[in-house]
N, C-alpha and C positions, 0 to 999 in steps of 0.2 A: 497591139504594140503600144498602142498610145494610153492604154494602162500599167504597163510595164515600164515609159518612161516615168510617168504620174508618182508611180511606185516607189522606182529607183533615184528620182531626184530628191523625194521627200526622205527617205533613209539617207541619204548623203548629207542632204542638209541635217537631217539629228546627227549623225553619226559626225560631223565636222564642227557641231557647237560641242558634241560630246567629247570630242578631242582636244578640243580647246583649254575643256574645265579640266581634263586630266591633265596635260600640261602644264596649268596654273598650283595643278593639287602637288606637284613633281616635289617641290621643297617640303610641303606639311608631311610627305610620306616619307622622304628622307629625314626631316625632325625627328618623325615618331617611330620610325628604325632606328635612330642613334640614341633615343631614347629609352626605348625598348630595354630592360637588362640592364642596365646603366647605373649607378650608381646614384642617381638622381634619382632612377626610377626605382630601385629599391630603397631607398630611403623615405619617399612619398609612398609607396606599399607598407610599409613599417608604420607610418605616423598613421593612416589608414585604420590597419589592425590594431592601432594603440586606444581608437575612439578620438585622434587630435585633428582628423578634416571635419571640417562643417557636415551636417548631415544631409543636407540638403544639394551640398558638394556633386556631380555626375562624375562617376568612376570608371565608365570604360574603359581611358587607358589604363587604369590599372589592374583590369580583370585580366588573368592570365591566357584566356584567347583574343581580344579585341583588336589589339596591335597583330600579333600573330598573324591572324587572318587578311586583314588588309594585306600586311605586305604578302603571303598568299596570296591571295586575291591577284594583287598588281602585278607577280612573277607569272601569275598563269596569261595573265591578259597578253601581259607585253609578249609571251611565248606565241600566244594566238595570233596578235600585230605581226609576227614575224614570219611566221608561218603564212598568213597572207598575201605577203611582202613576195614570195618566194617566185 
């Protein structure tokens, strides 16, 4: 038993600073869902394929699964949060 508290207090503890950082992340995932398709973001995809970002530029968001997937990512999670919840 007293490995199983060992266990479970240490998963708590990751598991509540890990909570923490996805709450902080709440805004940058909304950012980059209204960014997503956007008209912003198609226009920085255009100048992209024109050769006019630096080369050296990192372009995840504008690969056509990057964004995608996070916000995947985040809908499966918070499903999983709530399903816990239950």
């Amino acid at each position: 038993m007293e490995q199983r508290l060992d266990w479970a207090s240490a998963v708590l503890m990751r598991l509540s600073a890990a909570l923490g950082d996805y709450a902080e992340a709440q805004e940058d995932i909304r950012a980059l869902e209204a960014y997503y398709g956007s008209d912003e973001w198609k226009q920085d995809f255009s100048d992209d394929e024109a050769g006019l970002l630096p080369q050296d530029l990192k372009r995840g968001v504008l690969s056509e699964d990057g964004i995608w997937n996070l916000i995947e990512d985040c809908r499966d999670l918070n499903k999983r949060l709530a399903k816990l919840m239950q």
